[in-house]
Each structure stands twice: as structure tokens, then as C-alpha cells.
N, C-alpha and C positions, 0 to 999 in steps of 0.2 A: 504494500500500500504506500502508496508517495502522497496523497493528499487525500483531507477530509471536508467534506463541508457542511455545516452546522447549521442548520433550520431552527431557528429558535424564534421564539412568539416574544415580538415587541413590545406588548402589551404585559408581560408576563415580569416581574419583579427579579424573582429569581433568576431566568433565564437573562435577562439583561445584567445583572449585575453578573452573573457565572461567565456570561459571553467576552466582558470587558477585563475580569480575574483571568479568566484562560488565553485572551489574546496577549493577556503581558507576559506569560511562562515562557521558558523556554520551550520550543517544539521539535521531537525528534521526526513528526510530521506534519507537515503543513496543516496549519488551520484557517478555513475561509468562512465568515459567519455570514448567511444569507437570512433576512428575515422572513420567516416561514409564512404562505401564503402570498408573498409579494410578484410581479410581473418577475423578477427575478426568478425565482426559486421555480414557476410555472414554466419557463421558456429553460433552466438547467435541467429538472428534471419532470416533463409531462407526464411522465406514467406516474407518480406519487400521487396521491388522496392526499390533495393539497390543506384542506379542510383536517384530517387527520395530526397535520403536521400543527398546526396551533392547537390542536388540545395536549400534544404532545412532543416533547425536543426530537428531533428525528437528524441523525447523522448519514450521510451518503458516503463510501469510499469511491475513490478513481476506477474500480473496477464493477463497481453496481452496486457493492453491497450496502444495506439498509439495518440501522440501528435504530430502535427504537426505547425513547422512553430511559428505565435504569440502564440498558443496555449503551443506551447512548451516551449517556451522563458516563460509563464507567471507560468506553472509547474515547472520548474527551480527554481524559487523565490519562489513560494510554496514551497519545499524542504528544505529552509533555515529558519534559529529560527527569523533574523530579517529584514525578507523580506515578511512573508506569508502573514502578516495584508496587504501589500502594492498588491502582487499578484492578493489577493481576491478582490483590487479595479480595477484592470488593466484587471481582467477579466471577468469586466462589457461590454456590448455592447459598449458601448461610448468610454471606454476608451482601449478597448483593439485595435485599429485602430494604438496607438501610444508607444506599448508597446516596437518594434523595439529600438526607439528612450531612451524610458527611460533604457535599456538593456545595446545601445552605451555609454549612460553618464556614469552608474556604469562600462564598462567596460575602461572608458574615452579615449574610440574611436570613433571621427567626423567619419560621415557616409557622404559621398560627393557624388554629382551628376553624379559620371564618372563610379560608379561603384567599388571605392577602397576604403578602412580604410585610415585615415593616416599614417596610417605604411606600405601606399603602396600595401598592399598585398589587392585581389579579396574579396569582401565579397560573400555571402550569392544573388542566379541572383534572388531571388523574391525582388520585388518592392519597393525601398524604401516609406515611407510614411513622411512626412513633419511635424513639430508642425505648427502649425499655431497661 
């Protein structure tokens, strides 16, 4: 994989703030952020449920493949030089249930039960998941 490119919902607190934390990393693979559902992201990749991709972070690699969701959040961290060792544990069964959460700390955005970031704005409608 030589590049990635990150559909993420403008509207979305979290994903805005994670988009602006991950493009400052270092990348051991290109990251290009498109806003999900825009003329953009329609004309890169037309077969996607464009619609889909705002309810949820959707990741494309250079060869087709398609991340969704925790999945995507944990290819994100993969991309970066000192994140991948942490990635490759978050994308264990067990631990990938709570990758949301470790996402919000690095993007040091509380995830609240009402549905907002603390900056107010809409996250991301799939489910939040709790630490316990």
C-alpha cells in the first residue's frame, strides 16, 4: 500500500479534530483527507455509498481496499511511524471494540453520551463504545 485516503465527515467533531492530529504524524504512508460525501470523494471513488461514508470514517487504499469504521480508525494509526506498533494491538479482537475511544484521547476529544464532541459539534451516528 503506498497511499491512503480518509473520508471523514466534516461535520463530525471527532473526525475533524483526528483528521488535523493525524495529518501532523509522521507517515510511513501517505495520508490524503477527502471530506466524505463531497464532489471530491464522488468523482475519486463512485462505486462507494457515499451516504455511508458520513455516518461513518471510511478509509480507501491505492489498491481498492475499503476500511470501515474501527477498522479504519485502526489503518489511520497504521499509516503513522509512531502509532503502527500500537495499531497492530488495537487490531486485535479484544481490543479493537475500544479503538473509538483511544482515537478520542489522541484527538483529546471527550466522546459524551448525547451524541456531541466537546467542541459541540455531531460526531460520527455509529455507536459509541465505553472503556470499562
Amino acid at each position: 500500500m503506498r497511499r491512503l485516503t480518509v473520508l471523514y465527515d466534516e461535520g463530525c467533531g471527532l473526525c475533524r479534530r483526528f483528521s488535523r492530529w493525524l495529518a501532523a504524524q509522521p507517515q510511513l504512508v501517505p495520508l490524503e483527507f477527502v471530506p466524505a460525501g463531497s464532489a471530491q470523494a464522488r468523482a475519486l471513488f463512485p462505486g462507494l455509498d457515499h451516504d455511508a461514508t458520513l455516518r461513518e470514517i471510511t478509509v480507501v487504499g491505492d489498491g481498492g481496499q475499503v476500511y470501515v469504521g474501527d477498522r479504519a480508525w485502526v489503518v489511520c494509526l497504521w499509516a503513522t511511524v509512531p502509532y503502527r506498533p500500537l495499531s497492530e494491538r488495537l487490531a486485535t479482537p479484544a481490543m479493537l471494540p475500544v479503538t473509538r475511544q483511544v482515537v478520542a484521547a489522541f484527538a483529546s476529544l471527550r466522546i459524551t453520551a448525547t451524541g456531541e464532541g466537546d467542541d459541540g459539534a455531531r460526531r460520527c451516528e455509529a455507536p459509541s463504545r465505553q472503556f470499562r
